[in-house]
C-alpha positions in Angstrom: 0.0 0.0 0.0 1.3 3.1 -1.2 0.3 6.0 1.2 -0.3 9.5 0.0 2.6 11.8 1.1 0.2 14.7 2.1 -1.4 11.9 4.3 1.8 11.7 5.7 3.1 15.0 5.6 0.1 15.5 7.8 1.2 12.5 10.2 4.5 13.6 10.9 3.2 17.1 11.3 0.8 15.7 14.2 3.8 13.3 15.8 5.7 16.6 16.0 2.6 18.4 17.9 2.2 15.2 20.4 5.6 15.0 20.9 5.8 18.9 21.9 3.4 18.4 24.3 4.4 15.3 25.6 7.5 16.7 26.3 5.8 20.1 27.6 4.2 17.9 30.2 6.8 15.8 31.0 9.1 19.0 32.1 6.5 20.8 33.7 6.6 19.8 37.0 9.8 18.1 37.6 12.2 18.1 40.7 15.4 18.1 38.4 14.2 20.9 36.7 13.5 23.1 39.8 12.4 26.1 37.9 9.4 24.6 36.3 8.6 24.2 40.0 9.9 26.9 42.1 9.1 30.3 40.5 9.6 33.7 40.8 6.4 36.2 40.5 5.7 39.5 41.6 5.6 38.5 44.9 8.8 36.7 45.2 9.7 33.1 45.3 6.6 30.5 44.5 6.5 26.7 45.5 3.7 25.4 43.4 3.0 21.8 44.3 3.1 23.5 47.8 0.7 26.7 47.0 2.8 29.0 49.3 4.8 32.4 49.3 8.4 32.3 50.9 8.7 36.1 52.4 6.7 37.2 49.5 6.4 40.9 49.2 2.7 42.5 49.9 -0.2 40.3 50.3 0.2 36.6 50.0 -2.4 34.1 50.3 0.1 31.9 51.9 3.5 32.9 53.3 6.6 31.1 54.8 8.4 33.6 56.8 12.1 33.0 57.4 12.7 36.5 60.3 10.9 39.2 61.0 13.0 42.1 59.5 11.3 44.4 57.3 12.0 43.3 54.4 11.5 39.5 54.7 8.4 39.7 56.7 5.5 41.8 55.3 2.4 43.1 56.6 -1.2 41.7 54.3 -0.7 38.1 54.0 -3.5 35.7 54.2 -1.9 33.2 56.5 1.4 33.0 57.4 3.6 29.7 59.1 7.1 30.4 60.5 9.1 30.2 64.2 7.1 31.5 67.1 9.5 33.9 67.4 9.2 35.4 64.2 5.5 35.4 64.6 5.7 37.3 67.6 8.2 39.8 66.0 5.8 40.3 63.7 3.0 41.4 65.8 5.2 43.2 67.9 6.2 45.2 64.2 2.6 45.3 62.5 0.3 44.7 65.5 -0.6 41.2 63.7 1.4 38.4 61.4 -1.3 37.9 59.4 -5.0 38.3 58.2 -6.7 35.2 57.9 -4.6 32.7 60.8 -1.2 31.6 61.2 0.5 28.6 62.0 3.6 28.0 64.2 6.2 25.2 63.5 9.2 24.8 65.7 13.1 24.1 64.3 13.2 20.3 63.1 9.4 19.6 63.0 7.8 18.6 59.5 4.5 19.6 58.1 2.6 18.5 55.4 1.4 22.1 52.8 -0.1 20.3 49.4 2.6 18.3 47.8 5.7 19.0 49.9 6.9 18.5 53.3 8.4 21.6 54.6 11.0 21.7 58.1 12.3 24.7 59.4 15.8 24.5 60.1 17.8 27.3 62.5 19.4 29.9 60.1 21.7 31.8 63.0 20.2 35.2 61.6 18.5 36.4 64.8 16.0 35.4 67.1 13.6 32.9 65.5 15.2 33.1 61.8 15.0 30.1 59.8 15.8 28.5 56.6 12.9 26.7 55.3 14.1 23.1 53.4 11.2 21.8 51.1 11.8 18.2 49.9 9.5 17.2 47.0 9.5 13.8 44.9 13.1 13.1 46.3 14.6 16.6 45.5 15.9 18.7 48.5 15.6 22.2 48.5 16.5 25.0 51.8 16.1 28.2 51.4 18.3 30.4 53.5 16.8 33.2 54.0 19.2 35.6 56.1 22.0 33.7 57.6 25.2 33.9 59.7 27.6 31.0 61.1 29.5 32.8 63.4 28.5 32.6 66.9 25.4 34.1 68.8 23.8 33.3 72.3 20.9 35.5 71.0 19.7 33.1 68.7 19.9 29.1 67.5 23.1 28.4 65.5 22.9 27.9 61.8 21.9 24.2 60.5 23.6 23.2 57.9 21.0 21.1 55.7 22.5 18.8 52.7 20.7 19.9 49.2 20.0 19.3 45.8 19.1 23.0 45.5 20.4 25.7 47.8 19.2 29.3 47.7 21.1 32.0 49.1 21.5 35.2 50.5 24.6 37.3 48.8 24.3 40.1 51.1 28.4 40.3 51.6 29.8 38.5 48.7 32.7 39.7 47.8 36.0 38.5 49.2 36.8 41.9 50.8 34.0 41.2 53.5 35.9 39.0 56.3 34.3 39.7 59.1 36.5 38.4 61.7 35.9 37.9 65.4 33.2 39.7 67.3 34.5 39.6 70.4 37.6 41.7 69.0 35.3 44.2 67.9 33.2 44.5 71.5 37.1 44.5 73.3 37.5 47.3 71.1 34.1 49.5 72.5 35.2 48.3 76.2 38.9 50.1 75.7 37.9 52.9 74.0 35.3 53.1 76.8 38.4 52.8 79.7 40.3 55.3 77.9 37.8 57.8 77.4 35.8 57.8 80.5 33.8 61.2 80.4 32.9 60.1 77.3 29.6 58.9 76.5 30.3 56.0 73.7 26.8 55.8 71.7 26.6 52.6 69.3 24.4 52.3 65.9 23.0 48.9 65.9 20.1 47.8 64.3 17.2 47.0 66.6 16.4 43.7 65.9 19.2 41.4 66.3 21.9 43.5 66.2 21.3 45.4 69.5 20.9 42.5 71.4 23.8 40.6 70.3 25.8 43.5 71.0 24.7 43.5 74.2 24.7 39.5 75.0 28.8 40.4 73.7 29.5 42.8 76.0 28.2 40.8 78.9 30.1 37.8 77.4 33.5 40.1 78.1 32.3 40.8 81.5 31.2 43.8 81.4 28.2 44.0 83.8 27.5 48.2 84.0 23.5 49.5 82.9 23.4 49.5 79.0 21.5 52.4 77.9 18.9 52.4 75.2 17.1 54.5 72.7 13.7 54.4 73.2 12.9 52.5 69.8 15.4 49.4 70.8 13.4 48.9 74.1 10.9 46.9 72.7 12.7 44.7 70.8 14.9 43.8 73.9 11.8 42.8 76.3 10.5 40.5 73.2 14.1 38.7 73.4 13.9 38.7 77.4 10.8 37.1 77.1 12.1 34.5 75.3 14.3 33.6 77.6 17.9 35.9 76.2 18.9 37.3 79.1 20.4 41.1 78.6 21.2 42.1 81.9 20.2 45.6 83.6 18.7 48.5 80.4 17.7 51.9 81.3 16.4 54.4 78.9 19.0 56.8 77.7 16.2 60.0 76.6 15.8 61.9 79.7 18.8 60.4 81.5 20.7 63.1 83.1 23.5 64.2 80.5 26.1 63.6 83.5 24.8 60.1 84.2 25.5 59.3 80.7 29.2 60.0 80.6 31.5 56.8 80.6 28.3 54.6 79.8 27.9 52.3 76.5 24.5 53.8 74.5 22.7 52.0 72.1 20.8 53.7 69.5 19.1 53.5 65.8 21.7 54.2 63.3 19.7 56.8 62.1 19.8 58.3 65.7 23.6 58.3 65.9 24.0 61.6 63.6 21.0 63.5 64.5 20.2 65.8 67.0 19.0 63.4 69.3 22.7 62.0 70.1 24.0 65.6 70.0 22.6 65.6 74.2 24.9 62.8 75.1 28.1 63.9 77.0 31.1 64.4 74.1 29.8 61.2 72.4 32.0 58.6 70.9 30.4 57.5 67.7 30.6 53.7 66.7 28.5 51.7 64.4 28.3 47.8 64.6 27.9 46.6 61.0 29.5 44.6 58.4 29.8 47.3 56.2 32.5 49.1 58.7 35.0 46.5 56.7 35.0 49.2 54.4 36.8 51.9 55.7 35.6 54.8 53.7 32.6 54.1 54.5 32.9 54.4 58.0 34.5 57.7 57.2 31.9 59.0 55.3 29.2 58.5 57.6 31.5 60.0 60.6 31.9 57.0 62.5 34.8 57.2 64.9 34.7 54.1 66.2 33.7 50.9 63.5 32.8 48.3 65.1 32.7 45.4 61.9 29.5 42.7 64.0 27.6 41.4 61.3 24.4 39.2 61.3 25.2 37.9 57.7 27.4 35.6 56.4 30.7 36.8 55.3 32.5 35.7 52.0 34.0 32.9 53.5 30.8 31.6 55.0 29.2 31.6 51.8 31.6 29.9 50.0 32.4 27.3 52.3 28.2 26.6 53.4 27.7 26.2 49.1 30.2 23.4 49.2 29.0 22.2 52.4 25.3 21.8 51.3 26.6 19.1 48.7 24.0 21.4 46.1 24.6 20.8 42.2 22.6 23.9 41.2 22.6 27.3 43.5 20.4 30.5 43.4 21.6 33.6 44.9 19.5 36.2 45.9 19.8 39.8 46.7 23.5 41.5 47.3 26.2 40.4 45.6 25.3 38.3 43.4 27.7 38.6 40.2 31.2 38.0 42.3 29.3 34.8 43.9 28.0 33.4 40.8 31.4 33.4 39.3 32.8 31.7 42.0 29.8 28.8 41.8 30.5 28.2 38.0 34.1 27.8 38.7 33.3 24.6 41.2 30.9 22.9 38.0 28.0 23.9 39.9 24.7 25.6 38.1 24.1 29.0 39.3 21.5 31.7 38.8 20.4 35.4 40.1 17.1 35.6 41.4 15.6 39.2 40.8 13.8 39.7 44.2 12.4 43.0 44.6 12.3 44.8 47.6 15.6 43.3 49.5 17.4 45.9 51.5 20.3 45.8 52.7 19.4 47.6 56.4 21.8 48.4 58.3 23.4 44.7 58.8 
C-alpha cells in the first residue's frame, strides 16, 4: 500500500505536535528541573505543588516567613507559618502576622502544605530566623533566607541542611568582607570606653538582632554596668527577654541626666547616631556595629569614629564554604552580591542563577 505523502506529511506534522506536548508535560513539573517548579512572581519566590509564598512581598495568600526584618516579613498576608518567634516579631512590628490565621512550626518539626513537606531549620540570623528546606519527589531544597555561622547566644546556631538546590542570601559576597571575630570588635568599644571615660560611647545597631547581640557580647566580656537604650530598641529587647535571652540591667537613655551618661555604653538606631538626638549625650563617641565598617571609607563618610565590623550575615567565607557544604549541584543567589558569587559557583561545576527579588534591602546589617 502506497500512502499518499500529504497523508503523511500530515502525520508527521501531528507526531511533532504530540511530541511537543508530551514533552511540555513531562518537564512541567519536575524536581530536576527546579524552575518549572519553584518560581519567581511579583511577589517573590513560589512553590507550586506547595501553593505557598516564601517572604513574598505584599499580600500573600500563603506565606513562609524565614525573620521578621522588614523586608522578609510583610504586613497583608492571608496566613502566614514560621518560628514562634518570628511570629511574635511580627505582631510586635505590624500589631498582627497575618489576616486570615497563622500557624507555628518549631526548628526540626515537619509539616505537610499540598505536595511538599516543609521543616524549618535554625538559620543563626537572629531570634527565631529560619531556613525553610522543602523536599518534593526526592529533591531537597533550603532556602536560607538571612544567615550567619559565626556565633550568637541570641539566637539558635545555623543548621547546615545537605541539598540538591540551595538558595542563598549574597548580602556580603565579595572577598573583601571578612568579618572576623566579634569579640575583638566589642574589646574594642570596652577600651575605648576605659580610655575615654567622660565620654559617652553611643553605638548604631540595628534594633532587631543586632542590638541584642551587641549587648549579649559585651556581657560575654564581663562587662556588667547598665546598657542604655534608645527608646525604639526597648521593645525589641523585652521580646528577646521574654524568650528567655537574658540582657542584663537596660535603662532608657532619653531623659537620663546628660552627667549620668558619661563613661556609659549607649545604644541607639543608626539613624539616631548623627541627629540631634545623640547631639545631648556627654562628648559622644560615635561607633556603628555593621558589616559594612570592613570598608573603611565608609565608615568615614558617615562619621563613624569608632567601627565596630558585627555582622548578622554571612561573610564571603561563610558563603563559600556553606555552598560546598550543602553538597548542592545547582545554587540560586538572591539579593547583594550576586555577580562576584556566581562566578565563583560556575568555577566549582555547579549551576548558578540570580534571582531578581524586589524589595531586598540591605538595612543596616
Amino acid at each position: 500500500m502506497v500512502r499518499n505523502p500529504n497523508t503523511l506529511q500530515s502525520e508527521v506534522a501531528n507526531y511533532g505536535v504530540f511530541r511537543d506536548l508530551f514533552y511540555a508535560a513531562d518537564q512541567k513539573m519536575r524536581p530536576d528541573r527546579f524552575d518549572t517548579w519553584l518560581t519567581v512572581d511579583r511577589k517573590g519566590l513560589y512553590c507550586r505543588p506547595g501553593g505557598f509564598h516564601i517572604d513574598p512581598d505584599g499580600g500573600a495568600k500563603r506565606a513562609v516567613v524565614t525573620h521578621g526584618h522588614s523586608d522578609h516579613a510583610r504586613p497583608g498576608h492571608d496566613h502566614v507559618l514560621a518560628t514562634a518567634e518570628t511570629l511574635a516579631v511580627m505582631r510586635t512590628r505590624l500589631g498582627t502576622a497575618a489576616r486570615l490565621g497563622t500557624q507555628t512550626l518549631a526548628y526540626g518539626e515537619t509539616l505537610a502544605i499540598g505536595e511538599v513537606s516543609v521543616t524549618l531549620l535554625p538559620a543563626g540570623h537572629v531570634l527565631g530566623s529560619a531556613q525553610v528546606l522543602i523536599e518534593w519527589k526526592g529533591a531537597r531544597v533550603v532556602v536560607s533566607g538571612d544567615y550567619k555561622r559565626s556565633a550568637d547566644p541570641t539566637c539558635a546556631a545555623f543548621e547546615l541542611a545537605p541539598c540538591h538546590l540551595f538558595v542563598t542570601e549574597a548580602t556580603f559576597a565579595l572577598p573583601v568582607f571578612q568579618h572576623g571575630d566579634a569579640n575583638e570588635e566589642v574589646a574594642k568599644l570596652i577600651r575605648s570606653r576605659e580610655r575615654f571615660p567622660e565620654r559617652a560611647h553611643v553605638v548604631g545597631a540595628y534594633g532587631l538582632g543586632k542590638t541584642q547581640r551587641v549587648i549579649a557580647l559585651l556581657r560575654a566580656a564581663g562587662y556588667d554596668r547598665p546598657i542604655y537604650l534608645h527608646d525604639a530598641l526597648a521593645e525589641y529587647c523585652a521580646l528577646y527577654e521574654s524568650f528567655g535571652v537574658r540582657l542584663g540591667e537596660l535603662k532608657a537613655a532619653t531623659g537620663a541626666p546628660r552627667d549620668e551618661l558619661k563613661g556609659e555604653v549607649v545604644l541607639a538606631p543608626p539613624s539616631a547616631i548623627a541627629d540631634r538626638w545623640s547631639r545631648r549625650l556627654p562628648d559622644p563617641v560615635t561607633a556603628f556595629a555593621s558589616g559594612w565598617m570592613r570598608v573603611r571609607a565608609r565608615a568615614r563618610q558617615q562619621g563613624v569614629e569608632l567601627p565596630l565590623v558585627i555582622s548578622d550575615h554571612a561573610d564571603w567565607r561563610e558563603l563559600v564554604e556553606t555552598i560546598a557544604e550543602t553538597g548542592a549541584e545547582e545554587v540560586w543567589v538572591t539579593h547583594g552580591r550576586e555577580d562576584a558569587l556566581l562566578r565563583h559557583i560556575q568555577t566549582t561545576g555547579r549551576r548558578g542563577r540570580a534571582l531578581a527579588l524586589i524589595g531586598r534591602e540591605d538595612e543596616d546589617q
